[in-house]
C-alpha positions, 0 to 999 in steps of 0.5 A: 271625185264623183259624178252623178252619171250612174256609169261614173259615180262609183267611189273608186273610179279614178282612185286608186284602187290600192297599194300593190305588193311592192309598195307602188303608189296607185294613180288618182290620189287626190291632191291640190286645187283641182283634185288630182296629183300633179306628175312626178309629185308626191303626195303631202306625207307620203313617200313617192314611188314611180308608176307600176311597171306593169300598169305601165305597160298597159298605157294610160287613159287619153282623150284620143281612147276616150273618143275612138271608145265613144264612137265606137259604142254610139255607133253601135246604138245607131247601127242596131237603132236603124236595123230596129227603126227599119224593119221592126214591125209595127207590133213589136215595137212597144213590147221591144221598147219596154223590154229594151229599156228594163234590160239596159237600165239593169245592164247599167247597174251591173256595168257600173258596178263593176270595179274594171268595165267589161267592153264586151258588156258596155257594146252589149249595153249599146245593142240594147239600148240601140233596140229602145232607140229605135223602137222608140224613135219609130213610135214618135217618127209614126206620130210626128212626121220628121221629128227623129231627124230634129232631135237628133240634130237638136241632141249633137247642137247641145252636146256641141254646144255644152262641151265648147261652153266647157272648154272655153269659159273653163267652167269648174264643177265644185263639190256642191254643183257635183252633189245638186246634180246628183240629187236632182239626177236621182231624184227625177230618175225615181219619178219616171221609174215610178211613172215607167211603172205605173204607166204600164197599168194605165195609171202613169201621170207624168207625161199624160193630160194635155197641161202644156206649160206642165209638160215643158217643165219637166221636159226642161228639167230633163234636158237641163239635168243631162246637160249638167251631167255632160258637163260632169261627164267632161270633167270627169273624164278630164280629170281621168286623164289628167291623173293617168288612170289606166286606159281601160277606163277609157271605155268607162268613160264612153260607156258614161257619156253613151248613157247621158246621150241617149237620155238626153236623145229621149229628152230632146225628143220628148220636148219636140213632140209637145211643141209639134202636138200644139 
């Protein structure tokens, strides 16, 4: 099972990795309606062996990791967020912001990556992106009187909003919902990478001109993008927990749902600056 979040897309997060030496049955082999080995089941076909003892020892991923890991790495982007917010100067703020975001976004790519996450690398993700948030959030702050507080309110309204609709209406992420919002995620990541990069020769074209109904079309196809990968996100790290993978993933976990916060953070602030400019 895979998600479209770039911290959470990779082949063997969640799989088993592969039979060790005493012939132990990894966790995460898919199996049964929803994708994941019922416990003390065994697998159509396979011989049943219990749990490595020592993956044992070192406990399972439960939703309680996953919650203490995220707030451990959101709270260390909004701690750096507001030190930067608070007394970057004014000068440094775009070259602190296009550097922040070329390093974390390579930051990501390594981390996810990486067959076991490092949490020493997903906090060092965390400070730099806290170094663009708050460099950008002061760009947008200084433009835009109060519209920092707004989209962080409007960000933690919809993330609530997103996991209680999960929760409760018990929405299923099929194959093909996974693989449309992988494709829409990648696709809209290639164009503000291409934009990124032509904006920095005054050539960018997404964001510029003054077509309003153009503008909060994109901005709805990112909000709506970041939300469906929260709700993949969720479901992912549900179904993690549900085939016991081990909880050094939790931080994987974290570092995923970090990710697609803060996009949807940027995307909220985007969106609220186009209705405050008209």
């Amino acid at each position: 099972m895979r998600s479209s979040n770039p911290v959470l897309s990779r082949p063997d997060a969640f799989t088993p990795q592969q039979q060790n030496p005493q012939g132990y049955q990894q966790y995460g082999q898919p199996q049964g309606q929803y994708g994941y080995q019922q416990p003390g089941q065994p697998y159509p076909g396979q011989q049943y062996y219990p749990q490595d003892p020592v993956q044992a020892t070192r406990g399972v991923m439960t939703i309680d990791d996953v919650i203490t890991k995220s707030a451990i790495t959101m709270g260390t982007v909004i701690a750096v967020a507001a030190i930067t917010f608070m007394f970057m100067p004014a000068t440094l703020l775009l070259p602190a912001m296009i550097v922040s975001a070329l390093v974390g976004f390579v930051t990501v790519m390594i981390v996810a990556a990486r067959r076991v996450i490092n949490p020493g690398a997903v906090l060092a993700y965390a400070a730099i992106e806290g170094v663009f948030i708050g460099a950008v959030s002061k760009i947008y702050e200084s433009a835009w009187g109060g519209i920092v507080p707004a989209a962080v309110m409007a960000t933690l309204v919809t993330a609530g909003a997103t996991l209680a609709v999960y929760k409760f209406f018990r929405i299923k992420v099929t194959s093909k919902f996974r693989k449309m919002v992988m494709i829409g995620t990648l696709a809209y990541a290639g164009v503000l990478l291409v934009n990124f990069i032509l904006s920095m020769f005054g050539m960018g074209f997404l964001f510029s001109g003054g077509n309003l109904a153009f503008l909060l079309l994109i901005s709805a196809i990112g909000v709506s993008l970041a939300v469906f990968n929260l709700i993949l996100d969720f479901d992912y790290i549900e179904q993690g927990i549900a085939m016991g993978a081990p909880a050094s993933e939790s931080w994987r976990g974290a570092f995923g749902l970090t990710v697609t916060m803060i996009w949807l953070y940027i995307e909220m602030l985007r969106l609220l600056s186009y209705f405050r400019s008209n």
